[in-house]
C-alpha positions as CSV (number, residue, x, y, z in Angstrom):
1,X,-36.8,60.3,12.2
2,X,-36.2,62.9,9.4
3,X,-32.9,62.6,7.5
4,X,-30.3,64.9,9.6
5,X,-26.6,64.7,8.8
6,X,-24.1,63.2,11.5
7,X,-21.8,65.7,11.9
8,X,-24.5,68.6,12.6
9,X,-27.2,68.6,14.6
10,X,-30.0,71.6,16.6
11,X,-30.0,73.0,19.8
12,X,-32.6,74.9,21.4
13,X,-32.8,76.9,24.8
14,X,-35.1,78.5,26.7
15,X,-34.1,79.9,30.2
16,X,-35.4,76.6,32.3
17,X,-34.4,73.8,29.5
18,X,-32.2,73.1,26.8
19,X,-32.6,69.8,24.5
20,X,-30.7,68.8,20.8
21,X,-31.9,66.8,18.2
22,X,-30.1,63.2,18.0
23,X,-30.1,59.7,16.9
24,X,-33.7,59.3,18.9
25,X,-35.3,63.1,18.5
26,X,-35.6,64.7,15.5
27,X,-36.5,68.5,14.5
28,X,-39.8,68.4,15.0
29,X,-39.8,66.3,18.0
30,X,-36.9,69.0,19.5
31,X,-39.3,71.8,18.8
32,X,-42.9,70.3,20.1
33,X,-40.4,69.3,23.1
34,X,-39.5,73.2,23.3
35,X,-43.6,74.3,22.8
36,X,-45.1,72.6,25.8
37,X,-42.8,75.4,28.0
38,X,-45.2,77.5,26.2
39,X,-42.3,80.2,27.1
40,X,-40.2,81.7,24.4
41,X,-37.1,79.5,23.3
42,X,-33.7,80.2,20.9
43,X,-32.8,77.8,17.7
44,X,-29.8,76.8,16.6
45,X,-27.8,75.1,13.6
46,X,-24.6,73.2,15.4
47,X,-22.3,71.7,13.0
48,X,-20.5,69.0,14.9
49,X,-22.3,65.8,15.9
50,X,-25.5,65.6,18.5
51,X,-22.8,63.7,20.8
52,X,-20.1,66.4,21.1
53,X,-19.2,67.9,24.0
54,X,-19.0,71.5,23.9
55,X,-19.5,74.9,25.9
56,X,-22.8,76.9,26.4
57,X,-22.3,80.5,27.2
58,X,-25.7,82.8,27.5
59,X,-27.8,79.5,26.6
60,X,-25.6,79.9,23.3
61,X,-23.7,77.1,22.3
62,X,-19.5,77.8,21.4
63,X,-18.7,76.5,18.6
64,X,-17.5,77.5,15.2
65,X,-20.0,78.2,12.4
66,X,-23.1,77.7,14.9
67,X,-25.6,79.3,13.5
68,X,-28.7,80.9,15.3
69,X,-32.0,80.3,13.3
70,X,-34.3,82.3,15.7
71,X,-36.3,83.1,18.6
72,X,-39.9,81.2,18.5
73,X,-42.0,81.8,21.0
74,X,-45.0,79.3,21.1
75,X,-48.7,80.2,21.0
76,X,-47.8,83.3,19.1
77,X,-49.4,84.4,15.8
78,X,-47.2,85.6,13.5
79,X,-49.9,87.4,11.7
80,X,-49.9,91.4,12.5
81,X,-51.9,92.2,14.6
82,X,-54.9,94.9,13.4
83,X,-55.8,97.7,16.1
């Protein structure tokens, strides 16, 4: 597991699953978890420990100082595309 501080940890929704990093899943594991929906998913930065209970509005979690990273949507290229 990669080195993740224990009072933060990330969160990531799609519209049929939602999953956190924790003691047993880190950051990468969380987002290959995320890519085999192969369906667009939402990242984000929570800073209270993996084992906090808190609310999810809009597949957003409510806490103070969360902070959304992005929207990744697997099997995309982020290269332009030429026409």
């Amino acid at each position: 597991m990669e080195n993740q501080a224990a009072d933060m940890h990330f969160y990531a929704s799609s519209i049929f699953t939602w999953a956190t990093t924790s003691d047993r899943r880190d950051l990468r594991a969380l987002l290959k978890l995320m890519d085999k929906e192969k369906i667009g998913y939402n990242l984000w930065m929570v800073p209270v420990p993996f084992n906090a209970g808190y609310e999810i509005k809009m597949f957003a979690p409510q806490v103070e100082g969360a902070k959304w990273i992005g929207f990744f949507e697997p099997g995309k290229s982020a290269k332009a595309k030429k026409g």
